[in-house]
C-alpha positions as CSV (number, residue, x, y, z in Angstrom):
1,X,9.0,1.0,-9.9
2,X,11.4,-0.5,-12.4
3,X,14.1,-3.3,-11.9
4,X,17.6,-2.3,-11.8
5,X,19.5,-0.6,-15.0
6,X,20.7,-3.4,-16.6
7,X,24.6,-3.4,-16.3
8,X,27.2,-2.0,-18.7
9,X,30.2,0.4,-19.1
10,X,29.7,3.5,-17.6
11,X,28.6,6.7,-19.2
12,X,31.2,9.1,-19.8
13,X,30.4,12.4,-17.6
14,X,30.0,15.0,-20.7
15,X,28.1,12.1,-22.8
16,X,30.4,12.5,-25.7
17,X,30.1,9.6,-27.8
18,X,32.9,7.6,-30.2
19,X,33.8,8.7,-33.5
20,X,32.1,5.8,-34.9
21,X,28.9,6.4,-34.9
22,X,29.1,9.1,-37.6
23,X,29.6,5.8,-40.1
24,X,26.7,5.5,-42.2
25,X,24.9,8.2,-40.4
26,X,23.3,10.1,-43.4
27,X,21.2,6.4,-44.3
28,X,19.9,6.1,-41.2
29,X,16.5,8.0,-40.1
30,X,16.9,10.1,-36.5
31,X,14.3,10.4,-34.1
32,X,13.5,11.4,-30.5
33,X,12.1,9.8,-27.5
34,X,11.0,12.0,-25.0
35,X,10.0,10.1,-21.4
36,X,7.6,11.5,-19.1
37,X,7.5,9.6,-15.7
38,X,4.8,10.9,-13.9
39,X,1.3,8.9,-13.4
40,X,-1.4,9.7,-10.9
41,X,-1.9,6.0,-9.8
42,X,0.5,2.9,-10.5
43,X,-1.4,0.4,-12.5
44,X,-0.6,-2.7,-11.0
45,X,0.6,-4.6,-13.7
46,X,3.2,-1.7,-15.1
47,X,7.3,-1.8,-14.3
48,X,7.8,1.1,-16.4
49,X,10.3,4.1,-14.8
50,X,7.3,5.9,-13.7
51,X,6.5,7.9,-10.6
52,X,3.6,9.2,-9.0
53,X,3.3,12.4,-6.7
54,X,4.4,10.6,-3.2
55,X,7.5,9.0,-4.6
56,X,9.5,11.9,-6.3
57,X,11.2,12.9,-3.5
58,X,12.5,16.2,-4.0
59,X,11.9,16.1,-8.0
60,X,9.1,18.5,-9.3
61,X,6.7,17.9,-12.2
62,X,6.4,21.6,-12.5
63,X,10.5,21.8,-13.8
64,X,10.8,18.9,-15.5
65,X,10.4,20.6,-19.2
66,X,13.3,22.9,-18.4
67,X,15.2,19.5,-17.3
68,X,14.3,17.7,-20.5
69,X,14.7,21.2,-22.2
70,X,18.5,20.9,-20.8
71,X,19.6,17.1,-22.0
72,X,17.9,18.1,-25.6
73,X,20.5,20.7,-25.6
74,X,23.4,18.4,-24.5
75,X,21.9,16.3,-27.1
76,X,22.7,18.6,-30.1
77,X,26.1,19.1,-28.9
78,X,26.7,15.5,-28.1
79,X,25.7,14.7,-32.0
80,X,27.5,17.8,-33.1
81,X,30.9,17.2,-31.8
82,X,30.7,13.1,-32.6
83,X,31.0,14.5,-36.0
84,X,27.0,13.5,-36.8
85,X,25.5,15.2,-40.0
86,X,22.4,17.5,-39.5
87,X,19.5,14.9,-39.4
88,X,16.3,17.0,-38.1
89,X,14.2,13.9,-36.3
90,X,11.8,12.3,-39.0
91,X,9.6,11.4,-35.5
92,X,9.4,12.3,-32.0
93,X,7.2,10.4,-29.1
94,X,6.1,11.7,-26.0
95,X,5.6,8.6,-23.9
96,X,5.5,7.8,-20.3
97,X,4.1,7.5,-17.8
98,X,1.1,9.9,-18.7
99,X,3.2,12.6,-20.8
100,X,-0.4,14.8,-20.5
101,X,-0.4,14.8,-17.2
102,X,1.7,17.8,-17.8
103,X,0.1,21.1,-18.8
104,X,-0.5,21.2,-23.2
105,X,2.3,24.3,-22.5
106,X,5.6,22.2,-21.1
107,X,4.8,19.3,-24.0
108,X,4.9,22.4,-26.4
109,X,8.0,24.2,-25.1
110,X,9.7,20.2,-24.9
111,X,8.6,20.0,-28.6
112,X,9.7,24.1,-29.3
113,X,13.5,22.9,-27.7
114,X,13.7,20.0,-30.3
115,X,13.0,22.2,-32.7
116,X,15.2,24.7,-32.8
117,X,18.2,22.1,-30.9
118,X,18.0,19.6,-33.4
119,X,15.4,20.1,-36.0
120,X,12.0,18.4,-37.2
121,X,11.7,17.5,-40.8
122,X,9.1,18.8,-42.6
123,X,6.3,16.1,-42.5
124,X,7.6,14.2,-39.2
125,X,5.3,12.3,-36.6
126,X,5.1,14.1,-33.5
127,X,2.7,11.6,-31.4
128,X,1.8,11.9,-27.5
129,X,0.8,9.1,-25.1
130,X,-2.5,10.4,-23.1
131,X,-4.6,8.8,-20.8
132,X,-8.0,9.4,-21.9
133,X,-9.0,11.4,-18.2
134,X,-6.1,13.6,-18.8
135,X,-7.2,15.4,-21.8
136,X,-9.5,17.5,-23.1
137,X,-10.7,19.0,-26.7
138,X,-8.3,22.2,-25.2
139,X,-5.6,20.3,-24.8
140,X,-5.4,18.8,-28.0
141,X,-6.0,21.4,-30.2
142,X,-3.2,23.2,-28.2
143,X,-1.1,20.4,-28.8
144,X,-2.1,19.9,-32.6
145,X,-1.3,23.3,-33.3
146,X,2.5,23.0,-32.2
147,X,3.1,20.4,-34.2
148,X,2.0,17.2,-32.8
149,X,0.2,15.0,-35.5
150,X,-0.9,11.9,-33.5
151,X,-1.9,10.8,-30.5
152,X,-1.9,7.5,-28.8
153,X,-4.8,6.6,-26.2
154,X,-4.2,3.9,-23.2
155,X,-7.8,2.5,-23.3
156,X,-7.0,-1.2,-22.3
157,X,-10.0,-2.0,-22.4
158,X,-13.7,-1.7,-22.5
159,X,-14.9,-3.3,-19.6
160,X,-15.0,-2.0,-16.1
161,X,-14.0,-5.4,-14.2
162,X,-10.4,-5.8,-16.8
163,X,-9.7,-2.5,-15.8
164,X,-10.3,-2.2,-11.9
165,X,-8.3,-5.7,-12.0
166,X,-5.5,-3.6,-14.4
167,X,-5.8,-0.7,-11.8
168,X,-6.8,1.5,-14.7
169,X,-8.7,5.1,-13.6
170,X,-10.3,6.2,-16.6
171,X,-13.8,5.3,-17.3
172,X,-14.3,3.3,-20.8
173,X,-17.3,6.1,-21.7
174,X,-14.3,8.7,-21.9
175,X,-13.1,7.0,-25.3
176,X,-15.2,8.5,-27.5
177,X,-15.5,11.7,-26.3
178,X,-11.5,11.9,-27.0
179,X,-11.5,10.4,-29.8
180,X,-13.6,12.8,-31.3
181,X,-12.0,15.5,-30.1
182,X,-8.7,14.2,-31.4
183,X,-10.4,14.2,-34.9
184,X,-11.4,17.7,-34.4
185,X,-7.7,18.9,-33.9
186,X,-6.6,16.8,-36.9
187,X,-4.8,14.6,-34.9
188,X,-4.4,10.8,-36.0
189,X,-5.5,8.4,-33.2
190,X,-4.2,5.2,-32.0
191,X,-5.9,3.0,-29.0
192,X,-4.0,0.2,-27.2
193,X,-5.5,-2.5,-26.1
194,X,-4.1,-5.0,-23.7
195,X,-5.2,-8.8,-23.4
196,X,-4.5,-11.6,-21.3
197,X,-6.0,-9.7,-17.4
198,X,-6.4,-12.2,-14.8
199,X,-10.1,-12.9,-15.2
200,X,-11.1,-11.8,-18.7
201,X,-12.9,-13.9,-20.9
202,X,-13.0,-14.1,-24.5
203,X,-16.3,-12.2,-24.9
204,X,-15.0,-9.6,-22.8
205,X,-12.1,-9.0,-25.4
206,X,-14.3,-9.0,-28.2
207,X,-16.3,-6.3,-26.4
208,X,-13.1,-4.1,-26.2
209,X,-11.6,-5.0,-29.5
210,X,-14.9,-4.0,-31.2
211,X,-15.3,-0.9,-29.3
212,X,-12.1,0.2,-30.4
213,X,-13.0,-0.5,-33.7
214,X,-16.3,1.2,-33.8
215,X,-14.0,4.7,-32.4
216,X,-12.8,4.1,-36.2
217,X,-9.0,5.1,-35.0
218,X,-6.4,5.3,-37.6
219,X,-4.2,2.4,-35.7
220,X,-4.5,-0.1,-33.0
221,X,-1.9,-2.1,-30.6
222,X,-3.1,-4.9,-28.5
223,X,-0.3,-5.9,-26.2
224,X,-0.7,-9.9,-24.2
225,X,-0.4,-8.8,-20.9
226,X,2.9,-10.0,-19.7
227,X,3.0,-10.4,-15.0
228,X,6.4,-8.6,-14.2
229,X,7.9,-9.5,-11.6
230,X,7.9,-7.3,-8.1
231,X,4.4,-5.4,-9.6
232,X,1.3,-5.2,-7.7
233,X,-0.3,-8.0,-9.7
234,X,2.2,-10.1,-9.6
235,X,2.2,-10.1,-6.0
236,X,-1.7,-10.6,-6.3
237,X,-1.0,-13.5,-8.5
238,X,1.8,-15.4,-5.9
239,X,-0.9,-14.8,-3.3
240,X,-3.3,-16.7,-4.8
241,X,-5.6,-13.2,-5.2
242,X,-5.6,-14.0,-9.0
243,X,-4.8,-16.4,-11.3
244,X,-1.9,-16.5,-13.6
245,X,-3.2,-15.3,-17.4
246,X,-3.2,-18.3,-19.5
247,X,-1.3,-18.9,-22.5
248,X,-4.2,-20.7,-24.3
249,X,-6.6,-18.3,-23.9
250,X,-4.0,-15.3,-24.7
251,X,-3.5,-16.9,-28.2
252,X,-7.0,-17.3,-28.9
253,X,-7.8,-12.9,-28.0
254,X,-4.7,-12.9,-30.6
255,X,-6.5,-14.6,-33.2
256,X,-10.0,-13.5,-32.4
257,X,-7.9,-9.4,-32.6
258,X,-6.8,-10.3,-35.6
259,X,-9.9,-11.6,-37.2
260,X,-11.7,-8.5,-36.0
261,X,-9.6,-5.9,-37.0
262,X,-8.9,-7.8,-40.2
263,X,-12.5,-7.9,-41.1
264,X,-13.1,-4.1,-39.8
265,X,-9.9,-3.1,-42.4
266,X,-7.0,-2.9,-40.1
267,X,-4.2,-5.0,-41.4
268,X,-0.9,-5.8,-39.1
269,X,2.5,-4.6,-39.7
270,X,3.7,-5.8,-36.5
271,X,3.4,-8.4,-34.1
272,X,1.0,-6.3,-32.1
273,X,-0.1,-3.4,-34.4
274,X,-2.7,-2.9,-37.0
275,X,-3.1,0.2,-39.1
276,X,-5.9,0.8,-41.7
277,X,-2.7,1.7,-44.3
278,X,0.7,2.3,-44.4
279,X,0.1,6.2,-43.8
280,X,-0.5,5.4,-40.4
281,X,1.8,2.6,-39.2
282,X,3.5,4.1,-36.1
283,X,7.4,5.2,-38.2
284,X,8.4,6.1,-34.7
285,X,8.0,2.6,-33.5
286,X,9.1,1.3,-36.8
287,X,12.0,3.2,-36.6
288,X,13.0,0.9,-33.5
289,X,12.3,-2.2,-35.1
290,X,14.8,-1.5,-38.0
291,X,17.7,0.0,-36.4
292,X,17.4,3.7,-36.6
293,X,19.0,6.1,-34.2
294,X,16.8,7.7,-31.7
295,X,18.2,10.3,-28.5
296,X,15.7,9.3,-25.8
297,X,14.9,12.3,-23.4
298,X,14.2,11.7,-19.2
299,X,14.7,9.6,-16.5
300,X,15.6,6.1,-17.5
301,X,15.0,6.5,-21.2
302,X,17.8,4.5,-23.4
303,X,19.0,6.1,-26.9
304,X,20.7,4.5,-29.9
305,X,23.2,6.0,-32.0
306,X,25.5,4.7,-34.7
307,X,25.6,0.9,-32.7
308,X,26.1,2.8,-29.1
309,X,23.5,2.6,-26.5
310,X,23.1,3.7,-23.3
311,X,20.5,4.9,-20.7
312,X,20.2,7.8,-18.0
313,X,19.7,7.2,-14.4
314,X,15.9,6.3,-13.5
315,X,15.0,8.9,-10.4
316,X,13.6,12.0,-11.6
317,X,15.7,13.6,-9.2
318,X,18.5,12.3,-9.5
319,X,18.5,13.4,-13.3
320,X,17.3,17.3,-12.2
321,X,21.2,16.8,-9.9
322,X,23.0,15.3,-13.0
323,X,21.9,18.3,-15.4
324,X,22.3,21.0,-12.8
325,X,25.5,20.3,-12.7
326,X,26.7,20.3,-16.4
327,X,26.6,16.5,-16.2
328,X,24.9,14.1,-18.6
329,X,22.1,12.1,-17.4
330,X,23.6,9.0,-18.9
331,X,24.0,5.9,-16.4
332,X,25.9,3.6,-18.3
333,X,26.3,2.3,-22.5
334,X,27.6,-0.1,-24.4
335,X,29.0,-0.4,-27.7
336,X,27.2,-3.4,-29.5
337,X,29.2,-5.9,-31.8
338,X,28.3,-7.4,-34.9
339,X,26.8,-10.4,-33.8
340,X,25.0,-8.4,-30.7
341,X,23.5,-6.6,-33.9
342,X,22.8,-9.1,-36.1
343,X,20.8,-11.5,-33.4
344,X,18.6,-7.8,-32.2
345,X,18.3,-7.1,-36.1
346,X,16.7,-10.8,-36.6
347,X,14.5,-10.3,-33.6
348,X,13.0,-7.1,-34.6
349,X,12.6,-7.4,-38.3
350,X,11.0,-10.9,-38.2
351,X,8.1,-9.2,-36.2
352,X,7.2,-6.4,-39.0
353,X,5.2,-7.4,-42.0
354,X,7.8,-6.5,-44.5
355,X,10.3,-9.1,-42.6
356,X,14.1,-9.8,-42.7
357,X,15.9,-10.6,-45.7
358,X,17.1,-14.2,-45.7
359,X,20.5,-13.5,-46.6
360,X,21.1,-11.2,-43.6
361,X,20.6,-14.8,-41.6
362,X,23.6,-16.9,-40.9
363,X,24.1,-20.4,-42.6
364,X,21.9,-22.0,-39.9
365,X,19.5,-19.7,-39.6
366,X,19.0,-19.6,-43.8
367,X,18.7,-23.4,-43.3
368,X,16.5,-23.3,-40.7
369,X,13.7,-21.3,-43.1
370,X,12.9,-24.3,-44.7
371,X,12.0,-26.2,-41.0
372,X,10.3,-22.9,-40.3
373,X,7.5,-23.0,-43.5
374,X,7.0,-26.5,-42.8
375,X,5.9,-25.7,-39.8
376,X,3.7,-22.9,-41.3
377,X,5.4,-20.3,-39.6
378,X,7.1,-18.6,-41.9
379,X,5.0,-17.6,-45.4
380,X,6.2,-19.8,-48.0
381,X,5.5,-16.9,-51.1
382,X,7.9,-14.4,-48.9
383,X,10.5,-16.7,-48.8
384,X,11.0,-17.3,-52.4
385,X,11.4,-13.6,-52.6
386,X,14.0,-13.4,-50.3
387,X,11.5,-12.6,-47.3
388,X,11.6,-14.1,-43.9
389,X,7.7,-13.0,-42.9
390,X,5.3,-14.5,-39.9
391,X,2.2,-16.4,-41.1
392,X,-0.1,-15.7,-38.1
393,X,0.6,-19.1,-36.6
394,X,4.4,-17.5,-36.2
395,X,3.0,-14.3,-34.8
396,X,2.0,-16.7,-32.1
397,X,5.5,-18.4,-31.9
398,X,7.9,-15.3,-33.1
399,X,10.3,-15.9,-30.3
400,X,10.4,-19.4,-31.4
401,X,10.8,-18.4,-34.9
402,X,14.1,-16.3,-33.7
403,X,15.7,-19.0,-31.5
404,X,15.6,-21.5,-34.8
405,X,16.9,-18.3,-37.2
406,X,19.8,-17.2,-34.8
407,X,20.9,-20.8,-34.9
């Protein structure tokens, strides 16, 4: 399981949030996360809050719609009495976890609560997470007739060795058959890919970057794979069961991705996603990257309103306790000041393909841009518009990049 919750202020007890978050609230887009901690097996390499059946401990898969169904209500009243206009959520993302590990009903009647609690605009993204044994052509027709638009499949990869080393279950042959029934619902389809597994080679990722490719989905992410400390693999990694993933090789599957999916018609809008157009860039995921307010929904998700953010507590059952008793599930927040804001704003916005305006930088960091195309990290043609925007060398180096803007 997950670290600690980082430390903050603690969460009021009714979740009522400062006055000062209604400022500016009518520019800023609203969306909802809703988090589904339940897996079957723990990959080894994830530290996400996830659970599976032997460590709940009293919690129960079977309730936990009517728990979410319970803070989505304390979220509308939270929003209402902070003085918040009525902003129906432009997106809302199922993620997890495996949020289909759950029947297609208690993802609809999650969906059904935001609804009628706080409202989906006409047009929204309503996109699910699914593991691509969890689902069948059923299932997602069920779910694409609620509402739900999109849907995001964990493939990884396509090679059986990277994904008994990733502890992955699914087998790779199951991609297609998803896909297509995806298509059939008229659901849009995203694959994530993940790079970097102790033991993959080059031609390996090229056979699961153009697999993915030849599925035709409307987006891809390809995440490096990053070891986190007190998972499986890294304790497979200090015991000398593995080798550490190397940062040469990672930066060569980033290039060799983006050559492919370049070449196949995918271009990048972030860091590590690639869309064939802006129709079907991920605006939920966008929507964190430039500062929007989201509620997120579950055990250890975090929300964002109006410069306030805070997180619930991570055990499923301790959350079922917090609700049951008329309690928000809110662990602790903090209010974020302006240069807190400012130095998150420059490290999100420099990884999207539109990039950061160059006069939200401070002196140094507006100084620093000229360092930075030198270097040819930053494109020179953006910045004479006014543009801070990663070549693909600064991709590569984006936390780099940030360090010299934040100055």
């Amino acid at each position: 399981m997950a670290g600690p919750l980082p430390l903050a202020d603690p969460a009021p007890r009714d979740g009522l949030l400062p006055d000062s978050v209604a400022l500016g609230a009518e520019d800023r887009p609203f969306g909802v996360y809703v988090h589904v901690p339940f897996c079957t097996v723990r990959c080894g390499y994830c530290d996400f809050n996830t659970y599976t059946a032997t460590e709940l401990r009293g919690a129960s898969q079977a309730d936990y719609a009517t728990q979410a169904i319970g803070e989505i209500s304390l979220a509308a009243d939270v929003l209402e009495r902070a003085g918040l206009p009525e902003r129906p959520a432009r997106t809302v993302f199922f993620g997890g976890g495996t949020p289909t590990l759950l029947p297609a009903s208690h993802l609809v009647r999650m969906l059904d609560a935001i609804r009628s609690c706080v409202g989906i605009a006409d047009g929204a993204e309503v996109t699910t997470e699914a593991n691509p044994d969890s689902v069948d052509a059923d299932y997602l027709a069920e779910l694409a007739e609620a509402g739900f638009t999109r849907v995001s499949f964990g493939m990884q990869s396509a090679v059986p060795s990277v994904l008994a080393t990733l502890d992955r279950t699914h087998d790779p042959e199951r991609i297609p058959v998803v896909v297509e029934a995806a298509r059939a619902a008229g659901l849009q389809v995203s694959l994530d890919l993940i790079y970097g597994t102790p033991g993959e080679t080059l031609d390996d990722w090229r056979t699961s970057v153009e697999t993915a490719v030849a599925q035709r989905p409307d987006h891809v992410s390809a995440y490096a794979l990053i070891v986190e400390q007190g998972t499986k693999l890294a304790r497979r990694i200090r015991s000398g069961q593995l080798e550490t993933p190397s940062d040469d090789l990672q930066a060569d599957m980033y290039e060799l991705a983006d050559e492919l999916l370049g070449r196949a018609g995918y271009s990048w809008y972030e860091v590590s996603n690639w869309a064939t157009g802006p129709a079907f860039r991920s605006r939920h995921n966008l929507s964190y990257w430039t500062g929007s307010d989201w509620w997120g929904v579950g055990p250890g998700a975090h929300s964002h309103v109006g410069g306030v953010r805070w997180w619930n507590v991570k055990h499923p059952a301790a959350y079922a306790a917090l609700l049951a008793d008329g309690a928000s599930p809110a662990h602790g927040r903090e209010t974020l000041d302006d240069a807190t804001r400012l130095v998150e704003r420059i490290l999100l916005e420099t990884r999207i393909v539109d990039g950061l305006a160059i006069d939200a930088l401070p002196s140094e960091g507006r100084v620093a841009v000229a360092g930075l195309i030198a270097d040819e990290l930053v494109n020179a043609e953006a910045a004479l518009r006014g543009r801070v925007v990663l070549t693909l060398r600064g991709r590569l180096l984006a936390d780099a990049v940030v360090r010299r803007l934040v100055g």
